[in-house]
N, C-alpha and C positions, 0 to 999 in steps of 0.2 A: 548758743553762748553769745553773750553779749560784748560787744565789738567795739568801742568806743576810743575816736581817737581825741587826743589833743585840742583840734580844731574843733569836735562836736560838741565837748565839754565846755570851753570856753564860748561859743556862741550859745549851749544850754543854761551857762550863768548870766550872760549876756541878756539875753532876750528872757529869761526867765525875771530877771532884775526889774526889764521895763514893764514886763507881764503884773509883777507884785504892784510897781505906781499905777498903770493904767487901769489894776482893780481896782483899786482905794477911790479914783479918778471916777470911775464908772458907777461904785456906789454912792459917792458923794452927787453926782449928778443924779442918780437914778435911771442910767441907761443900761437897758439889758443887753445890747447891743455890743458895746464896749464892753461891759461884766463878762459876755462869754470870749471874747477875740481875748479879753488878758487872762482868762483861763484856760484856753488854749495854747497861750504864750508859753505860760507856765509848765505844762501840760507836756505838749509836743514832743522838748526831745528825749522824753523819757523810752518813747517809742520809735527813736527813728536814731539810727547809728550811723548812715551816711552822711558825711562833714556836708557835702556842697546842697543836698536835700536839706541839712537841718538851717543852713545859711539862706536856702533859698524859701522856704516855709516862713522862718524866720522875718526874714525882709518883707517877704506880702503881707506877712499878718500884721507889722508894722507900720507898712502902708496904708492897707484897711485901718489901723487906727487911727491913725495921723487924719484919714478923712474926717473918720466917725467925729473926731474931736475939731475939727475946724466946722462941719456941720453945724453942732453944738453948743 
């Protein structure tokens, strides 16, 4: 049974949000790189119901982005 609090939800809309810019982001550039990290964004807390795992996934994936795109 699926378990979700509060907190996973709103970090799921959260990070799912900057997941949608950082795709559009990633196909405008033509980075495959960026294309999978923001579909993963996306992705992620559909499968993970613990709050401080989905904060913490969350954050890295966005860090990885932040690179990807200063790279870039």
């Amino acid at each position: 049974m699926m378990n979700f609090s509060a907190s996973s939800i709103i970090a799921g809309l959260l990070f799912g949000f900057f997941g949608m810019l950082l795709f559009k982001e990633g196909k405008k550039r033509t980075s495959v790189e960026l294309y999978f990290v923001a579909l993963a964004m996306m992705i992620y807390p559909y499968f993970i119901t613990d709050a401080i795992l989905v904060w913490v996934i969350g954050i890295a994936l966005t860090a990885a982005a932040i690179q990807m795109l200063k790279k870039g």
